[in-house]
N, C-alpha and C positions, 0 to 999 in steps of 0.2 A: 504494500500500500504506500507506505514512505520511505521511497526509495534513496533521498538526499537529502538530509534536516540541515536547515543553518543553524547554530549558536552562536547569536551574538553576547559578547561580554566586553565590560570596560575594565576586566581586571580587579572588581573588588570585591570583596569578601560575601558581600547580597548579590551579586553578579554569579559567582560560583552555585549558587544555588539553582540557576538557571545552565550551565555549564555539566553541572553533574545529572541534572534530569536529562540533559539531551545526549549527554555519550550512555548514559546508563540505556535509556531508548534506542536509539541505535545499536547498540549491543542486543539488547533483545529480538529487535526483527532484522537484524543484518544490514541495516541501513551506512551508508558512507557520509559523513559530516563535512560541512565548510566552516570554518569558527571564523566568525569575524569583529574585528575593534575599528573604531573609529577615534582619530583624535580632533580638538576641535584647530579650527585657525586660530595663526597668535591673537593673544587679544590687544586690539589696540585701542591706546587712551580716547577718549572725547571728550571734549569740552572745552576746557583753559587748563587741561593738562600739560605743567611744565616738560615730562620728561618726552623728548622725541625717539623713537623707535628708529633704531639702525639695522641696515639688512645682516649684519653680526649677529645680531641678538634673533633678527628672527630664524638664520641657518640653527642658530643654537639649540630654539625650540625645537624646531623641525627635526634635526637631528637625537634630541634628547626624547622626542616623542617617539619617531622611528625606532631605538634602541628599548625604551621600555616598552612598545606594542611588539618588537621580537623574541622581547625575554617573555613576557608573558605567553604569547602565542605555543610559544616554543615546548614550555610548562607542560600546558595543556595538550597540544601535539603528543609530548612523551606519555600522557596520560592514556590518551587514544591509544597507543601504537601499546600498550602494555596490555587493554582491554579487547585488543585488536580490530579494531576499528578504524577503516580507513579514514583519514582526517588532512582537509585542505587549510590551509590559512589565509584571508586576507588582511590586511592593513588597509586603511580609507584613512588618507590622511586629509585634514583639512575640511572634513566633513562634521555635519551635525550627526547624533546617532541614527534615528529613524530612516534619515536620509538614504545615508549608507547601508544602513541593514536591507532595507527593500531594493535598491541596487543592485545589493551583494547576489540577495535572492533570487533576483528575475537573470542575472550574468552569468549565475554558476546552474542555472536551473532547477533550484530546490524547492521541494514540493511539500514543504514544514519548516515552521520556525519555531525552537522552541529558547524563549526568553523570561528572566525574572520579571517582576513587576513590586515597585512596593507596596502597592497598592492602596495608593492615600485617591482619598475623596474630596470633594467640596472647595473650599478654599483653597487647602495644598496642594491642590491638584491641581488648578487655575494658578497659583504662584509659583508653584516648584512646575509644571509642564511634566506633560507625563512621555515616554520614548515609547513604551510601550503601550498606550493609547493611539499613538498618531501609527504605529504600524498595524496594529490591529483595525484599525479604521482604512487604511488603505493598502492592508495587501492583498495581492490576487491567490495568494494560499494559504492555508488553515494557519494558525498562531496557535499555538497553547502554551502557557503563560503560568510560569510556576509562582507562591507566593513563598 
C-alpha cells in the first residue's frame, strides 16, 4: 500500500517522535523512506537595524546549516540501514518546513508522510503556525501525524 513514506524532521527531540513512527512503519510493511530537513534562510534585520549582514556571515550560516542537516541526517540514515530499511536523505536549504516537505514528497514520489505534530490549538496555533497543519491541508497524499 505504502510503498515510499517521507519523514520529515528538524532534528529535535519532539521531531524524533515522528522519525521513529515512520522507520518503525516502514519496517513493518517493507516500505523505503526519504527523511527530509529543511533549514530556514538567514535571517535578516528590518527596521533601523544597526548591524548590516555581510555575504561572510551569510556563507557561514549556510554552511553551518548544511553541516548540522548532514550530521543529523546521517544519525538517522545509520538508524535505517541497522533496521534495514532503505532510506534517502534530502536537505532543503533555504526553505520554510511545509514548503519543502511537500516538494520533497511530490520529487521523490512518496505516497505517505508521516510527521510529529505538537499539536497546540487556538491561539498557539495562530501565533506559533502550525508545519504540520499547512501540509496536511495541502498534500496530495495521506499524512499521518504522530503526537
Amino acid at each position: 500500500m505504502y510503498t515510499h513514506i517521507l519523514i520529515p524532521t528538524d532534528g529535535s527531540e519532539f521531531a524524533q517522535a515522528g522519525v521513529d513512527h515512520g522507520l518503525s512503519l516502514a519496517k513493518l510493511i517493507g516500505s523505503k523512506v526519504t527523511i527530509v530537513t529543511a533549514t530556514e534562510p538567514f535571517p535578516t534585520p528590518t527596521g533601523t537595524a544597526a548591524w548590516v549582514v555581510t555575504p561572510s556571515e551569510i556563507k557561514h550560516y549556510e554552511a553551518d546549516c548544511k553541516k548540522a542537516a548532514e550530521d543529523m541526517l546521517a544519525s538517522i540514515t545509520a538508524t535505517a540501514q541497522r533496521m534495514g530499511i532503505v532510506a534517502e536523505t534530502v536537505h532543503v536549504p533555504d526553505a520554510r518546513g511545509a514548503a519543502a516537505i511537500l516538494a520533497t514528497a511530490q520529487e521523490a514520489g512518496c505516497n505517505l508522510i508521516v510527521m510529529a505534530s505538537h499539536g497546540r490549538r487556538g491561539v498557539k496555533r495562530l501565533l506559533l503556525g502550525s508545519q504540520a497543519a499547512e501540509v496536511v491541508a495541502n498534500s496530495p497524499v495521506p499524512v499521518l501525524i504522530v503526537k
